[in-house]
C-alpha positions in Angstrom: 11.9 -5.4 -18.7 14.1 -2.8 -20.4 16.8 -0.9 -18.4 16.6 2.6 -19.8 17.4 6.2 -19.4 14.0 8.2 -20.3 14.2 11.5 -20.3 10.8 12.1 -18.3 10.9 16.1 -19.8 10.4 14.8 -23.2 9.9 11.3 -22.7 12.6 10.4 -24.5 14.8 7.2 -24.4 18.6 8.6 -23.7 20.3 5.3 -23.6 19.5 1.8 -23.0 21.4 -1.2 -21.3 21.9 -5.1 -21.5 20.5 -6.8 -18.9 23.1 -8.7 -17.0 23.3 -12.8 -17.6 22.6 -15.1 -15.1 26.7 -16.2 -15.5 27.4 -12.3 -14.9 25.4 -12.1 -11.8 26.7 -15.5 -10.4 30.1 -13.8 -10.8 29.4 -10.7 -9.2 28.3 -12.8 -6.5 31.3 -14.9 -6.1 33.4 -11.8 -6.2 31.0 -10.4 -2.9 31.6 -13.6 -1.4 35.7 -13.3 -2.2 36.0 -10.7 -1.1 34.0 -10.3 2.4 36.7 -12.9 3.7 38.7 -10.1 3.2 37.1 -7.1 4.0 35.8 -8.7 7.3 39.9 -9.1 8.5 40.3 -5.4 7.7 40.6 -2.7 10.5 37.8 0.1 11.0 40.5 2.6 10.5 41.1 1.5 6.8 37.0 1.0 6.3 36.5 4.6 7.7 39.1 5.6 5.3 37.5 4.3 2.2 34.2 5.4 3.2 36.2 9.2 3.7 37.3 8.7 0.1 33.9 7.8 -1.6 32.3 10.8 -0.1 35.1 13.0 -0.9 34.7 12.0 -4.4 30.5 12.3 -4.5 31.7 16.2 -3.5 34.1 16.5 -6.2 32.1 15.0 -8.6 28.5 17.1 -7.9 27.8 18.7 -10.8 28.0 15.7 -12.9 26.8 13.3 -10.6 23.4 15.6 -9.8 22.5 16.0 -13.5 22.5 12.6 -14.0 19.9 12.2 -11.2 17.9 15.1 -12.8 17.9 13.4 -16.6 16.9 10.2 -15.1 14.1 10.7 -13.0 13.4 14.8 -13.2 14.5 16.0 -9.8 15.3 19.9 -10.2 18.9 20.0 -10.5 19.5 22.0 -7.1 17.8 18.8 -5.1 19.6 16.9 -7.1 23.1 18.6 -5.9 22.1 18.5 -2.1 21.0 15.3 -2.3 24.2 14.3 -3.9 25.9 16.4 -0.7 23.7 14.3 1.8 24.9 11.3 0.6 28.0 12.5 1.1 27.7 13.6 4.5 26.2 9.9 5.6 29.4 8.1 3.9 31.7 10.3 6.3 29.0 10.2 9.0 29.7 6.4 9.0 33.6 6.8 8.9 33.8 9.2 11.6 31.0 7.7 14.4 31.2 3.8 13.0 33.7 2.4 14.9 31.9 4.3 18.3 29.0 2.4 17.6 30.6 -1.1 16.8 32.8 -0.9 19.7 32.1 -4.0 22.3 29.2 -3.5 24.6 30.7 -4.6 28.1 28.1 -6.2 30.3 28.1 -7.0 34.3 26.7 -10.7 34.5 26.5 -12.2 38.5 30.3 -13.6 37.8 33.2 -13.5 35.1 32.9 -11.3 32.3 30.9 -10.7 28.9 30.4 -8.4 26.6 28.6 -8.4 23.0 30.5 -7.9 19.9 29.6 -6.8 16.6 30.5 -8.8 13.6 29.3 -8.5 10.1 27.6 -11.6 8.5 28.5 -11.3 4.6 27.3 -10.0 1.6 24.0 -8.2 1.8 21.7 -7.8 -1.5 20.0 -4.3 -1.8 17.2 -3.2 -3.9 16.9 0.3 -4.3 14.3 3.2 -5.7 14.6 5.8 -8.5 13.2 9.1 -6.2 16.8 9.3 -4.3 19.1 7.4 -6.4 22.4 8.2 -4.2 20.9 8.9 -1.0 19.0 5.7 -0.7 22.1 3.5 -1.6 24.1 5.4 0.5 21.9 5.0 3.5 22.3 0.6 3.2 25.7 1.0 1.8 27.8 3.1 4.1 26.9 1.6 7.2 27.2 -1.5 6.5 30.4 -1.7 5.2 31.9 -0.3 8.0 30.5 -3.3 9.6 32.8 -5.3 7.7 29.9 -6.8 5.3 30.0 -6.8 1.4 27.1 -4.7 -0.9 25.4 -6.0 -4.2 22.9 -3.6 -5.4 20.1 -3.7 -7.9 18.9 -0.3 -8.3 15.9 0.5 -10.5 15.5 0.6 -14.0 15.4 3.9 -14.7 17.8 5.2 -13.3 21.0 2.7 -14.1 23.0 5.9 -15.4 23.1 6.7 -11.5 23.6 2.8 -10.7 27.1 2.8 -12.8 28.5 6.0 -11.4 28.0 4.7 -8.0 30.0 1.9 -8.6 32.1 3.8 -10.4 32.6 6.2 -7.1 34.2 3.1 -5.8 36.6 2.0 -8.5 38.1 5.4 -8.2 38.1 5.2 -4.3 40.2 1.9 -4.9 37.8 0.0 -3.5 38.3 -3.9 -3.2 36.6 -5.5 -6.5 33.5 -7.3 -5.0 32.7 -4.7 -2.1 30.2 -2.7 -4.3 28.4 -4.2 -6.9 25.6 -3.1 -9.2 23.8 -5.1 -10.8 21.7 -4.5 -14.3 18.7 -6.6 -13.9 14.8 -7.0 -13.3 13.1 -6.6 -10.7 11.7 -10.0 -11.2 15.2 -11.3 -11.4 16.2 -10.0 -7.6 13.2 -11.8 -6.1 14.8 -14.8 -7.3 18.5 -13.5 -5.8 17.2 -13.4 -2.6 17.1 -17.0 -2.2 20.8 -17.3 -3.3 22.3 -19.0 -0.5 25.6 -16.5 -0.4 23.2 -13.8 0.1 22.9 -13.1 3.8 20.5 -10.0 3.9 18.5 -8.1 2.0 16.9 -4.3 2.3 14.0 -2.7 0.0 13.4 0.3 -0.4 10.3 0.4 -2.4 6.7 -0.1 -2.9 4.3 -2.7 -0.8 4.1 -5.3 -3.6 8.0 -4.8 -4.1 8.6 -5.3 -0.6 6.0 -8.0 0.1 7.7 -10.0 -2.2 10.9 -9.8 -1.0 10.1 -10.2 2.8 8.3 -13.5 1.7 11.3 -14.6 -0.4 13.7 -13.8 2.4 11.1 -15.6 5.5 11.4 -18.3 3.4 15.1 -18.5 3.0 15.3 -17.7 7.0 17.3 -14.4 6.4 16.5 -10.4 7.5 14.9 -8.2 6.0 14.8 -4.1 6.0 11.9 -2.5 4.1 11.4 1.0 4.0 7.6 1.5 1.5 5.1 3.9 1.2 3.8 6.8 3.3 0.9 9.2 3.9 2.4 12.0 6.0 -0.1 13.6 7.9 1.0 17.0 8.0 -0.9 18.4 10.9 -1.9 22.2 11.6 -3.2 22.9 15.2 -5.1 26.4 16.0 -2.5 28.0 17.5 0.2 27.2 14.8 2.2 30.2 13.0 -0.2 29.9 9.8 2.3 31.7 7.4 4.9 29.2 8.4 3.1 26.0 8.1 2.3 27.2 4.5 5.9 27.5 4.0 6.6 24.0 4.9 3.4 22.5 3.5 4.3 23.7 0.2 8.3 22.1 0.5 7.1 18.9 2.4 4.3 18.2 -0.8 6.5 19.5 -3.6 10.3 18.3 -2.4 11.2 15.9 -5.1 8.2 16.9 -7.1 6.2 15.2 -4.7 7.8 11.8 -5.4 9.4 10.8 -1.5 7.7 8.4 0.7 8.2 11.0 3.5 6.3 14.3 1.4 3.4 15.7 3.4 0.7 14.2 1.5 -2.5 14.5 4.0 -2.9 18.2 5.0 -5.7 18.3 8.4 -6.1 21.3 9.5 -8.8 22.4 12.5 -11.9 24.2 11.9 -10.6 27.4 13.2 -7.3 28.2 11.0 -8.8 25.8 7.9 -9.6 28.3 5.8 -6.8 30.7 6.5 -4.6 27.9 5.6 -6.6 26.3 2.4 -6.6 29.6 0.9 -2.5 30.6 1.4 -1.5 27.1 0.3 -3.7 27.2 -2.3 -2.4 30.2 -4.0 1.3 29.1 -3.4 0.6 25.8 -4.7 -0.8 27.8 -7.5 2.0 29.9 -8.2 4.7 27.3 -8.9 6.7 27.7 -11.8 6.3 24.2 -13.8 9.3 23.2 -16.4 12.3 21.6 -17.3 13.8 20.9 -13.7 17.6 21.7 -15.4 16.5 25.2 -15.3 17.7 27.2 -12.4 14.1 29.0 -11.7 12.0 25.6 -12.0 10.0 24.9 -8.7 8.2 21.5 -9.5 9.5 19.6 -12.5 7.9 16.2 -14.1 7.5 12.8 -12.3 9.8 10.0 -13.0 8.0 9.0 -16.0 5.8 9.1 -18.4 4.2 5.4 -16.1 4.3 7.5 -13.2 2.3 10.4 -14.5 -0.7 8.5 -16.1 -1.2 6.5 -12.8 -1.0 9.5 -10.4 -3.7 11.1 -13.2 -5.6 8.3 -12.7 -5.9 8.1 -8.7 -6.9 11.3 -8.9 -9.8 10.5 -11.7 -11.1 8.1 -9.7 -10.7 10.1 -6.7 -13.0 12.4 -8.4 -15.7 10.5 -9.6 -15.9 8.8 -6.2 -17.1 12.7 -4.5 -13.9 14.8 -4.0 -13.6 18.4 -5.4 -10.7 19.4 -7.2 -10.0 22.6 -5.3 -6.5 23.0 -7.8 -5.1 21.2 -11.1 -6.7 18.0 -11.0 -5.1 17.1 -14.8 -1.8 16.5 -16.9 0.1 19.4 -18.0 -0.9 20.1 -21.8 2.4 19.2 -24.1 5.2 16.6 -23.6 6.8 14.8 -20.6 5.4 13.8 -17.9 4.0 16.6 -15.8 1.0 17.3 -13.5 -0.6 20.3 -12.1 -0.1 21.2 -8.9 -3.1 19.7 -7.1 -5.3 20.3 -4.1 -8.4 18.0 -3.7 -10.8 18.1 -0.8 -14.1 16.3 0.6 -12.1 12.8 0.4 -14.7 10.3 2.5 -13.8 7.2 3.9 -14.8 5.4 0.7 -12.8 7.5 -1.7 -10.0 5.5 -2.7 -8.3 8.3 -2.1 -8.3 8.0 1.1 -6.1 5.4 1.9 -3.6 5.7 -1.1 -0.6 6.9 -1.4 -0.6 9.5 -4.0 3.2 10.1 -5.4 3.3 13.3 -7.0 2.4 16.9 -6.3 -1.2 16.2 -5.1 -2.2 17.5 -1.8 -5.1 15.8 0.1 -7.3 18.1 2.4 -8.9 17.8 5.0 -10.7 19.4 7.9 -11.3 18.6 11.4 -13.1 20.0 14.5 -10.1 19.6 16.8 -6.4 18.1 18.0 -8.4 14.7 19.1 -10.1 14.6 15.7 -6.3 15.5 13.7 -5.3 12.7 16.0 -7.0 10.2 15.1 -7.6 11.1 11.1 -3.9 11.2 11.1 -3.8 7.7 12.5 -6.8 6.2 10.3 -4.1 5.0 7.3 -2.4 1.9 6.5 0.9 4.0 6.2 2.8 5.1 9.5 6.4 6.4 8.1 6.5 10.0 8.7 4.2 13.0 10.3 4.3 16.4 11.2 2.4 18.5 13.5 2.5 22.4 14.1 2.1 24.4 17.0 3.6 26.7 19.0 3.4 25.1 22.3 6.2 23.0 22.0 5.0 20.6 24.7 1.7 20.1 23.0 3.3 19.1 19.6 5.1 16.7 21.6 1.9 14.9 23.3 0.4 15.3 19.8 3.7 13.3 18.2 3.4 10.9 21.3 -0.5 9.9 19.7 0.6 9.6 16.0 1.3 6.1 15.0 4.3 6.5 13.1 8.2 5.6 13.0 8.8 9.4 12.8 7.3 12.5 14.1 8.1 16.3 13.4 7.1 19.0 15.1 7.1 22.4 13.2 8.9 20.7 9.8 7.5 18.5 7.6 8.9 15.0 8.1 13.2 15.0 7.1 16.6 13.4 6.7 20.0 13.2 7.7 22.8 11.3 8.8 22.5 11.5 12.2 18.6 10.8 12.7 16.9 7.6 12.5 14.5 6.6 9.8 12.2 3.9 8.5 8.0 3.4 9.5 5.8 0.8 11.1 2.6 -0.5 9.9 2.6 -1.2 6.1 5.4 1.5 6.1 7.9 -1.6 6.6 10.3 -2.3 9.6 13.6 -1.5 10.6 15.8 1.5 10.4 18.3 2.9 8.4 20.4 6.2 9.4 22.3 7.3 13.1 23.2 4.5 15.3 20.7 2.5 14.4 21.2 2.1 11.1 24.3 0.2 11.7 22.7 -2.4 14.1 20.8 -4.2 11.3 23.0 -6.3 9.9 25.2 -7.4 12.5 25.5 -10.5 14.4 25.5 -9.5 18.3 27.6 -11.7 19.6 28.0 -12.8 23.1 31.4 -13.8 24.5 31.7 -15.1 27.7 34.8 -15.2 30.0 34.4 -17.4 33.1 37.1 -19.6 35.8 37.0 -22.9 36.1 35.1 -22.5 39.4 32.5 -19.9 38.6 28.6 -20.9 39.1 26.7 -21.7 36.4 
């Protein structure tokens, strides 16, 4: 598989890389090993510190940093600053709050004492997406080397301009050689590093297939996993919801990152009585978006990732088509080069339309309508998917006792479903398992270790 920088406005290849050899990854992973037996010793105080200086660089270096997101995978060039800022703000959220969270847990057993202590468990193998090229790496990364563990990454293919620079982030931070790695190779190539015996963890963040994989690899080798997949956000709107705001934040939770985030509001139920005052203002602001080259300051929905991307998103919604849904907006490719899409809207998706269950990636909206909250309820909940969700209303209490009925690792009420440093992510079903982000981000790959202080003559 080639490693290459496409330019997904023109399709383009920018620049392409040499895989790494197997000798070359071995390496890197003797380096991880190294230099864990160090980093483990070292004092949160210095962690924090480096973690302060990596973030403090992602800041300094925005401009450049976001605009290599936007030429590898087409993310308008303002996303791509704030997400370059987010990850920032996780790397200092880890500094500041890590050594709070790893602090010993004191317990109060019958006699003696006890308490559980956090130690890190080694180096820890990461396989990252293209959609959020920093924030995603920065999410595994940051926490867990303020554990005290060690971070090789292999982040995808198309983006391995934004791979480099992050290790790069850390060369200038003066980062220990062997603490952050990346690593140019395939995708089939990491399934086979999971098995690697100094590899002590792994996290995907990914698609089904990509994650299935792995988890299986990792069963097999008896080591834990974090997967974060694919989502069908039910974005719910109730009867009494403020209409003109929900079509506000349906059109940013379906377009954000052109569409292409596991947590975009992709299902769109609205209840008989507000359906089609809703349909028809999201429909003409879905409408109205200015398609083009997402470098350009006035862009609001730029191409997919690639030219793969585009063709497959165009054919979900083909066959979406011919098995009875209307194409209410779009519904094709953008005429001329790169790899755009309409804006789409479809409707009358049955249970048997593919459609239905899929996860469609891109800036297609799926539409449905329902006679009430107990219907939104459980259309919401009839998908294999259950990361994200939003529901609006302007009883606050309902939304919650809606959110408590969705079957999903995150619920929103009045937003579509979001990030940040300090709020817990990650899904359930075939969404994946465990979290990344707040406290419990750093909890995953720890060992909790009991210690034990008893006399001589205490009971068992």
């Amino acid at each position: 598989m080639s490693i290459q920088t496409v330019n997904p406005v023109t399709n383009k290849v920018v620049k392409s890389f040499e895989e790494m050899t197997d000798s070359a990854v071995d390496a890197a992973v003797v380096q991880a090993t190294k230099t864990f037996e160090m980093w483990k010793k070292t004092s949160y105080e210095h962690r924090a510190d480096l973690l302060h200086k990596v973030a403090a660089l992602m800041r300094k270096h925005k401009e450049k940093l976001a605009k290599t997101i936007t030429l590898e995978m087409g993310k308008l060039l303002t996303q791509a600053e704030g997400e370059i800022m987010l990850s920032a703000n996780i790397f200092d959220y880890y500094a500041d709050n890590g050594a709070k969270f790893l602090a010993d847990k004191v317990l109060s057993p019958e006699h003696g004492e006890a308490f559980i202590r956090h130690s890190p468990i080694g180096v820890l193998f990461g396989v990252e997406p293209w959609n959020f090229p920093f924030y995603q790496v920065s999410r595994f990364a940051a926490p867990n080397i303020m554990v005290g563990n060690t971070i090789v990454v292999k982040h995808a293919s198309i983006v391995p301009q934004c791979g480099i620079a992050i290790e790069e982030l850390f060369e200038e931070a003066n980062a220990p050689k062997g603490l952050y790695t990346n690593l140019l190779i395939s995708g089939k190539r990491a399934s086979a590093l999971v098995s690697d015996k100094r590899i002590k963890g792994v996290s995907l963040t990914g698609s089904e297939a990509a994650g299935a994989n792995l988890a299986s690899e990792a069963g097999k080798n008896l080591k834990k996993s974090v997967l974060e997949l694919g989502g069908s956000d039910a974005f719910i709107i109730l009867e009494d919801a403020d209409i003109d705001k929900a079509v506000e934040w349906a059109l940013v939770g379906r377009i954000n990152n052109n569409g292409e985030c596991c947590v975009a509001s992709k299902r769109f139920i609205a209840v008989e009585a507000i359906a089609d005052e809703f349909l028809k203002k999201f429909t003409d602001k879905m409408a109205n978006l200015k398609v083009g080259d997402p470098m350009n300051a006035d862009t609001e929905l730029g191409p997919l990732s690639s030219e793969e991307a585009a063709v497959h998103l165009a054919d979900q919604v083909d066959k979406a088509v011919k098995a009875g849904a209307k194409v209410l907006l779009g519904g094709k490719r953008r005429e001329g080069e790169g790899a755009f899409m309409q804006p789409t809207i479809l409707t009358d998706i049955e249970v048997d339309n593919p459609a239905y269950y899929e996860e469609l990636f891109g800036p297609v909206a799926s539409f449905y309508r329902v006679k009430n909250e107990k219907a939104a309820i459980v259309l919401a909940n009839d998908s294999p998917f259950g990361l994200g969700g939003s529901v609006f209303t302007q009883d606050i209490e309902r939304g919650k006792r809606v959110a408590d009925q969705i079957d999903t690792g995150m619920v929103f009420i009045n937003h579509p479903t979001w990030t940040q440093a300090d709020l817990p992510f990650g899904g359930t079903k075939r969404s994946g398992y465990g979290r990344e982000l707040a406290e419990l981000g750093i909890d995953e790959f720890v060992n909790k270790k009991l210690i034990r202080v008893s006399g001589l003559t205490d009971p068992m």
